[in-house]
C-alpha positions as CSV (number, residue, x, y, z in Angstrom):
1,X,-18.0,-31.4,17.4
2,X,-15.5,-34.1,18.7
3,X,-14.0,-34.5,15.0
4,X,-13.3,-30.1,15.4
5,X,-11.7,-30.6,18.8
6,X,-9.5,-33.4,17.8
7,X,-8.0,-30.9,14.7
8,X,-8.1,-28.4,17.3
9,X,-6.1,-30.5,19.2
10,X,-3.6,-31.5,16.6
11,X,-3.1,-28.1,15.2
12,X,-2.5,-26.9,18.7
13,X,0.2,-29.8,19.2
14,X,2.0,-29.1,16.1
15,X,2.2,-25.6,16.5
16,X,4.0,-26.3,20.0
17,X,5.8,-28.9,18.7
18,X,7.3,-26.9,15.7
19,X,7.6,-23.9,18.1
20,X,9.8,-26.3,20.7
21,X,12.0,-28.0,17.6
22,X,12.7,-24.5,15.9
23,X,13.1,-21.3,18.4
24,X,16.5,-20.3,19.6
25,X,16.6,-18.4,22.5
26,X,18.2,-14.8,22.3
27,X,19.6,-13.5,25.3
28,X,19.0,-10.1,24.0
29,X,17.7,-6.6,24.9
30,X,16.4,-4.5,22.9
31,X,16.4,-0.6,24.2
32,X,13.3,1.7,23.4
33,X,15.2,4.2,21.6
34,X,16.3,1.5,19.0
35,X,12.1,0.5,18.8
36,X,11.3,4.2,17.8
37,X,14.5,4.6,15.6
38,X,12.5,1.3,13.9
39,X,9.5,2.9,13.8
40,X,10.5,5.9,12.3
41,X,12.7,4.0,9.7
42,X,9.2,2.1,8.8
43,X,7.5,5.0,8.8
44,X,9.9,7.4,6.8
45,X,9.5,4.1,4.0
46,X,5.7,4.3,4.0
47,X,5.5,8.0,3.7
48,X,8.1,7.8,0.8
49,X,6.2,5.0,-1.0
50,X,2.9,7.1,-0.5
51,X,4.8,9.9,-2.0
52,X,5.9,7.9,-5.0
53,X,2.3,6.9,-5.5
54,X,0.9,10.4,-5.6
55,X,3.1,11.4,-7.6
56,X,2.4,8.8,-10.4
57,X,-0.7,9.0,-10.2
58,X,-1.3,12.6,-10.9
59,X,1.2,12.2,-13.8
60,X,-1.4,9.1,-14.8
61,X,-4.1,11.1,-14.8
62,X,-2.9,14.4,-16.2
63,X,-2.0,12.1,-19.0
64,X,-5.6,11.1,-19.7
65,X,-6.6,14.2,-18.7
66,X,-5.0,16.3,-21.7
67,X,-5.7,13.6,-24.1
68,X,-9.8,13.6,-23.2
69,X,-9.6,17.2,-23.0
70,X,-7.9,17.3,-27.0
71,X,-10.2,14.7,-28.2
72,X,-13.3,16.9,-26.6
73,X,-12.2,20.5,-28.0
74,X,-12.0,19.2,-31.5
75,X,-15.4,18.4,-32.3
76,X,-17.1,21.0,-29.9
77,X,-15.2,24.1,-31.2
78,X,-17.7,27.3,-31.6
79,X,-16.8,29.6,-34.4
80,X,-18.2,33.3,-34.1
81,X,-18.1,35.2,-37.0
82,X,-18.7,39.0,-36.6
83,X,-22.1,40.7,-38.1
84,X,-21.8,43.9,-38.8
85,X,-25.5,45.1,-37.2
């Protein structure tokens, strides 16, 4: 238990450390209509690259869709020949 809180204790003092050494302070605002314009940038980018992936896939599947339903139809085909009765 003292070994954990002495890593504890040295992770905790580098993280402060390297925080200290390599922050620089902005003296900046950010306004909330510039957050939501961000948001909906991110947003716009996720529902584009869902897009994208939908469509692919369905073109991946209708792929090996047609060439399961061509190897399936030509050893099941049915021939019905007409009997006079």
């Amino acid at each position: 238990m003292k070994r954990s809180g002495l890593q504890i204790f040295k992770f905790i003092y580098f993280a402060g450390c390297f925080w200290y050494l390599f922050t620089i302070p902005a003296q900046a605002y950010i306004d909330p209509s510039a957050v939501t314009y961000i948001i909906q940038a991110v947003a716009g980018a996720l529902i584009a690259i869902g897009a994208v992936f939908t469509i692919f896939r369905h073109r991946i599947f209708a792929f090996f869709r047609k060439n399961k339903s061509n190897a399936d139809t030509e050893g099941t085909a049915i021939e019905f020949k007409d009997v006079d009765d």
